[in-house]
C-alpha positions as CSV (number, residue, x, y, z in Angstrom):
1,X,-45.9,-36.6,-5.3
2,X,-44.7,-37.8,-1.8
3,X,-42.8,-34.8,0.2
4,X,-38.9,-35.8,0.8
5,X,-37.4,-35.1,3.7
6,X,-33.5,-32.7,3.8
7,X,-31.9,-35.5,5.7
8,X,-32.8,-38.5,3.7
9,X,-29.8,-40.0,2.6
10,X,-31.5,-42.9,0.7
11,X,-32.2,-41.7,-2.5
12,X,-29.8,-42.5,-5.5
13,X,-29.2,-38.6,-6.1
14,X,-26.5,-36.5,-4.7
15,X,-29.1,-33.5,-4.0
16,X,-27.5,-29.6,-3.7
17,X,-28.4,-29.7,-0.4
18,X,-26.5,-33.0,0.8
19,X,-23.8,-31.3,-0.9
20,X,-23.5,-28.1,0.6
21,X,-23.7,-29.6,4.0
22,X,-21.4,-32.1,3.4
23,X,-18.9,-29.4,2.4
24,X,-19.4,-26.9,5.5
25,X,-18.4,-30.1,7.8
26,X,-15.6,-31.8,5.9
27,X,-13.8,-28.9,5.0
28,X,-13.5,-28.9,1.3
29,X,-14.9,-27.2,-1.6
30,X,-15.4,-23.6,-1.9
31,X,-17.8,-22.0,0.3
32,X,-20.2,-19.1,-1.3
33,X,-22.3,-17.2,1.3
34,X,-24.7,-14.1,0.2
35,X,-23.9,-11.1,2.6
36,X,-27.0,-8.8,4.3
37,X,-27.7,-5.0,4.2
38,X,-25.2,-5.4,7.2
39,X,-22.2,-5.9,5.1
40,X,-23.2,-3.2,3.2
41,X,-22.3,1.0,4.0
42,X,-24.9,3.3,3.8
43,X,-24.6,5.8,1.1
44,X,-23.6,9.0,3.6
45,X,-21.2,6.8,5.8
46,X,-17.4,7.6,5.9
47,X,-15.5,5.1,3.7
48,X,-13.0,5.1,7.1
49,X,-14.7,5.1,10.0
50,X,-17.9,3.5,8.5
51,X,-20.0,5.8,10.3
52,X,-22.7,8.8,9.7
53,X,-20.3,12.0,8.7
54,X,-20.4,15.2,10.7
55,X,-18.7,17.4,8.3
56,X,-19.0,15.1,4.9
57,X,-16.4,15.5,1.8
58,X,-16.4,13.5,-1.5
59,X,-13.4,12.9,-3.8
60,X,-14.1,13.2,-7.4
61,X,-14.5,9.4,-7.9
62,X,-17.8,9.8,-5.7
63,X,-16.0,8.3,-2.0
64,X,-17.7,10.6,1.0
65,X,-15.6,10.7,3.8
66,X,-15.4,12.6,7.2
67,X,-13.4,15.5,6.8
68,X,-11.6,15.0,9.8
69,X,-10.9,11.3,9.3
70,X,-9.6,11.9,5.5
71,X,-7.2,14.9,6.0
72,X,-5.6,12.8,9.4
73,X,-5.5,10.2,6.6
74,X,-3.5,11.9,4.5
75,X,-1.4,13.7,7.4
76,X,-0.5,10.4,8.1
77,X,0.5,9.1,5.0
78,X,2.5,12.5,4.0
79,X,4.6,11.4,7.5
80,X,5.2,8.3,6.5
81,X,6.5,9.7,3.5
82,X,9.0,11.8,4.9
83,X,10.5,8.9,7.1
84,X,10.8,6.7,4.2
85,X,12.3,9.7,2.4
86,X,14.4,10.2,5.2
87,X,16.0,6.5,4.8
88,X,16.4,6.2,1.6
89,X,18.5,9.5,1.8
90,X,20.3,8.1,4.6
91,X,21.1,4.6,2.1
92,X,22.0,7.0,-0.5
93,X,24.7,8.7,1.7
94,X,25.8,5.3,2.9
95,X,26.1,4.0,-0.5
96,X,28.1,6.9,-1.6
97,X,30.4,7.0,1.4
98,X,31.0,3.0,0.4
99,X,31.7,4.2,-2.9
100,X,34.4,6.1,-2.4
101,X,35.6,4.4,0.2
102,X,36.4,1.2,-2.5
103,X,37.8,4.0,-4.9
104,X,40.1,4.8,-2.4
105,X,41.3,1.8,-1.4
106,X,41.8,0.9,-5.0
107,X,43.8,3.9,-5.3
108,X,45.7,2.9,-2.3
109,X,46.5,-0.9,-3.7
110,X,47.4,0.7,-7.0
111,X,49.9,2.6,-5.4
112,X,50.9,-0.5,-3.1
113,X,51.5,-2.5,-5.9
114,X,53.6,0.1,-8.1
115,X,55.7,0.6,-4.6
116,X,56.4,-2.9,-4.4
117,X,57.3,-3.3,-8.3
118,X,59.9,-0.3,-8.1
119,X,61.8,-2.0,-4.8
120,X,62.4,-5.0,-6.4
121,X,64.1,-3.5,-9.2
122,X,68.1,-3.1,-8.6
123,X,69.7,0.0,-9.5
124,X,73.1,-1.4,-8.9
125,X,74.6,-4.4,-10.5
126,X,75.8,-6.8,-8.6
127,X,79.0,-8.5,-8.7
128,X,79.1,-12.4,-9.2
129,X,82.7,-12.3,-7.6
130,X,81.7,-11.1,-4.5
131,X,80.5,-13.0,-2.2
132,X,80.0,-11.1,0.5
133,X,77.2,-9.0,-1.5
134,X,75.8,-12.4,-2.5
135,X,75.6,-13.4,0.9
136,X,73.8,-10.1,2.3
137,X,71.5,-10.4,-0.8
138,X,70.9,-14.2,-0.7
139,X,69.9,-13.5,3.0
140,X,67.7,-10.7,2.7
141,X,65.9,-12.6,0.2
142,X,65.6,-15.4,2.1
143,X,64.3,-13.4,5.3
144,X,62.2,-11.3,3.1
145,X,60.7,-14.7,1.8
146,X,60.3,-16.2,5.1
147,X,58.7,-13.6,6.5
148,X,55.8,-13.2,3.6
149,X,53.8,-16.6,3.8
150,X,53.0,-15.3,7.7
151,X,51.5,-12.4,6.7
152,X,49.7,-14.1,4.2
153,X,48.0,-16.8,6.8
154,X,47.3,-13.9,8.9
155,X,45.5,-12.4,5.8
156,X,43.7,-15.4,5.3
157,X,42.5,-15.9,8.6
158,X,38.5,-16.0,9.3
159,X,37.3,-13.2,11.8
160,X,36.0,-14.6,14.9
161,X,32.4,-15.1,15.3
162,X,32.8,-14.7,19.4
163,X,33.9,-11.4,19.4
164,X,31.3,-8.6,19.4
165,X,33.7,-6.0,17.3
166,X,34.4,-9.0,14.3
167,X,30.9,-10.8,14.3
168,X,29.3,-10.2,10.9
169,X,26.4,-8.1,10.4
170,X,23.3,-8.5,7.8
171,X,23.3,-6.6,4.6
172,X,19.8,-4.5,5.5
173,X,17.6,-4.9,2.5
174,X,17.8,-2.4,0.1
175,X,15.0,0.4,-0.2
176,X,13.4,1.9,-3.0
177,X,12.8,6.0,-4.1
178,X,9.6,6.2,-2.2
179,X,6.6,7.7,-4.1
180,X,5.7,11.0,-3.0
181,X,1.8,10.7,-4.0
182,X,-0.9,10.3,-1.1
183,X,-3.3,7.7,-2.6
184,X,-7.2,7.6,-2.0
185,X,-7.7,4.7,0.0
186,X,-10.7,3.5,-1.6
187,X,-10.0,3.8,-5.1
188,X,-6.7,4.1,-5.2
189,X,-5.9,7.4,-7.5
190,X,-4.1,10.1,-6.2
191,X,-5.3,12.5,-3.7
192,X,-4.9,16.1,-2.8
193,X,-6.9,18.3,-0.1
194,X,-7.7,20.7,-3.0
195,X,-9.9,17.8,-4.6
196,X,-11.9,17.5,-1.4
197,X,-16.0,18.9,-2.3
198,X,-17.7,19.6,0.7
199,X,-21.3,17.7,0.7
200,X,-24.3,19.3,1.7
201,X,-27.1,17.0,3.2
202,X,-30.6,17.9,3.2
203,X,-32.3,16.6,6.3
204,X,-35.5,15.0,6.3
205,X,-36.0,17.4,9.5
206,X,-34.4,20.4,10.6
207,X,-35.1,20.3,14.2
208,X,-33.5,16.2,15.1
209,X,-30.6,16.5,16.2
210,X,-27.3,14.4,15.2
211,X,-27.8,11.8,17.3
212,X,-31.4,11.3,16.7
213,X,-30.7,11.5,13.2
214,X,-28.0,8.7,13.1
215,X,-31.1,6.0,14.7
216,X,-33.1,6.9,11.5
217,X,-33.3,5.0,8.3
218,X,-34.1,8.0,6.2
219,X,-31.7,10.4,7.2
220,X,-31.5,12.8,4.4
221,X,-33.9,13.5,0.8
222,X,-33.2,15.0,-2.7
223,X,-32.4,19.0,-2.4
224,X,-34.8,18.9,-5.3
225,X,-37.6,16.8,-5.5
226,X,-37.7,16.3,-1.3
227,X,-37.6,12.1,-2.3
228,X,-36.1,10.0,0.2
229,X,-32.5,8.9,-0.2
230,X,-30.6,6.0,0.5
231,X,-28.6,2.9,-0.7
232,X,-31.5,2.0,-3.3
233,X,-31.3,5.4,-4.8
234,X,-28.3,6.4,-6.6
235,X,-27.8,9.7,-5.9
236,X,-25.3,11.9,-7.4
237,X,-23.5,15.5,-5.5
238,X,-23.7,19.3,-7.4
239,X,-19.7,20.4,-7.4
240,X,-20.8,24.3,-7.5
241,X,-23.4,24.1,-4.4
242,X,-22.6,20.5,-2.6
243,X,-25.9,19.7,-2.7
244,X,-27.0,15.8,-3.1
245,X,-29.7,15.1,-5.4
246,X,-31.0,11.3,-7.4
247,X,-29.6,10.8,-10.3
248,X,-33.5,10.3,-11.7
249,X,-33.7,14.2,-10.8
250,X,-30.3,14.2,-12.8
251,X,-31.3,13.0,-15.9
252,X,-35.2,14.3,-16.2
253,X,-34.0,18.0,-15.2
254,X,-30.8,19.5,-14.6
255,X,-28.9,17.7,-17.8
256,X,-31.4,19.7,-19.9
257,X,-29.9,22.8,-19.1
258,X,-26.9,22.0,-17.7
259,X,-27.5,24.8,-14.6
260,X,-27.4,23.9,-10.7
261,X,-31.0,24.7,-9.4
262,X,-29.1,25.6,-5.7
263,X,-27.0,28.8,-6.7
264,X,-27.6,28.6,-10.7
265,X,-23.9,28.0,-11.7
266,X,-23.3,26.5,-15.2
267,X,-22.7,22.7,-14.8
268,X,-20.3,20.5,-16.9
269,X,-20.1,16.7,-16.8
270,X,-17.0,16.6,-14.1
271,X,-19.5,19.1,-11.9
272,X,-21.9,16.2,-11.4
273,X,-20.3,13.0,-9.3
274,X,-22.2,10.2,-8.8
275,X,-22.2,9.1,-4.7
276,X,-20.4,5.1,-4.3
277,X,-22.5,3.4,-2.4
278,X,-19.3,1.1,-1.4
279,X,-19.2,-1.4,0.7
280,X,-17.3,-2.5,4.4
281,X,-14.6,-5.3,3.9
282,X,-17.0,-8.0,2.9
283,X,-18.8,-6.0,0.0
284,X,-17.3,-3.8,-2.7
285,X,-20.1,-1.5,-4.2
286,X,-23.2,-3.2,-4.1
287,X,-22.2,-4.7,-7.0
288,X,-21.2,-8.3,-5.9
289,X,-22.5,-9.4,-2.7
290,X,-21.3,-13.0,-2.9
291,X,-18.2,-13.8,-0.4
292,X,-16.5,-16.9,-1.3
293,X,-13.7,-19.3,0.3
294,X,-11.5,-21.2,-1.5
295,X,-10.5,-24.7,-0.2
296,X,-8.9,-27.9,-1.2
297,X,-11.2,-30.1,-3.0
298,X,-11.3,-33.9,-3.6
299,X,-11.2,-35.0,-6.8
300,X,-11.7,-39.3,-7.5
């Protein structure tokens, strides 16, 4: 069989090829691209700062982060907290100054109204035979009637939008009872500095320093069985002693007894979180590592 070349375009057969090429240039169709080891966080990175930790801490969904990064984290969001605690308290105070401002007023035009039913009633009779009294009455009325449509146009009047003091302001949108929980920002459950485990790496070798250590790929190995970790080996942390161990080791030895082999404290399931290897922005867990863009497509 004849070899064909990618750019032949006289065969009778739409290839894959044709098609994904024709796609990246028109600007159609959804785009799929596989991401590399570079999308991807090592195991003992901080989920925030996406960097080797000084000073690790896990959460008990198995997120390490830098101890400093996480609790400025959640100073932050406690902050934030308080100022939008602070407004809605200030709306509520607003609202209920408004509220009795309208009860008031609708006290006040109760009483207006009442005041204006009583004057019209007349506690004297009048006499049809005289006409002075007719006259005075006739004319008050008449005043009294001629002076009320002018205060009514004046009621009616718009307020002018050219004067600073009358222009019109925008209802501000209303805000919601905040939540008071701080929220992990990886997975999303609540989170409380009591929850923080502190994580205890076991260096490959004692005498690198940190900086040296960061260049390394194998940074760190199994408290137990001294084997290499890293993203390919999930690896699990001891709540008791901090230390980080494989979940292999976890399985074959310490769920027979149940007992940390570090300071020999009695284990339970909770006492044994397995390590996310996560992911950066463009890869969630090593579980999907398939980015995709939707686009329009054309359809015949």
């Amino acid at each position: 069989m004849t070899r064909h070349g990618k750019n032949c375009t006289a065969g009778a057969v739409y290839t894959y090829y044709e098609k994904k090429k024709d796609t990246a240039v028109s600007g159609y169709g959804t785009q799929s691209l596989r991401l590399s080891k570079d999308a991807i966080k090592d195991f003992d990175c901080c989920c925030l700062s996406l960097q080797p930790c000084k000073d690790p801490i896990i959460t008990p969904d198995g997120y390490i982060y830098e101890k400093e990064a996480i609790l400025e984290y959640i100073l932050h969001q406690k902050n934030e907290i308080a100022k939008k605690i602070k407004a809605y308290e200030k709306q509520k105070n607003v609202k209920k100054a408004e509220l009795a401002e309208l009860a008031k007023a609708e006290k006040e035009t109760k009483v207006k109204a009442f005041l204006e039913k009583e004057s019209t009633i007349v506690s004297k009779p009048l006499n049809p035979f005289n006409a002075k009294e007719g006259e005075v009455s006739q004319g008050g009325a008449q005043a009294g009637s001629s002076t009320e449509p002018i205060q009514q146009e004046k009621e009616k009047q718009l307020p002018s939008f050219w004067i600073p003091s009358l222009t019109p302001e925008a209802k501000a949108a209303t805000i919601r009872k905040p939540d008071k929980t701080v929220y992990c920002p990886m997975s999303g459950r609540p989170l409380k500095v009591k929850d923080l485990i502190p994580v205890n790496f076991l260096r490959v070798d004692d005498k690198l320093e940190r900086v040296q250590l960061i260049t390394k790929t194998e940074r760190y190995v199994c408290a137990v069985t001294r084997d290499v970790l890293g993203n390919s080996v999930p690896c699990a942390v001891l709540r008791p002693s901090g230390a980080v161990v494989t979940m292999e080791c976890v399985e074959k030895l310490i769920k027979h007894d149940m007992v940390d082999p570090i300071n020999e404290a009695k284990l339970t399931e909770k006492d044994i979180i397995q390590i996310q290897r996560g992911g950066t922005g463009f890869a969630g867990s090593g579980v999907k590592l398939e980015a995709k863009e939707s686009r329009p497509v054309m359809q015949a």
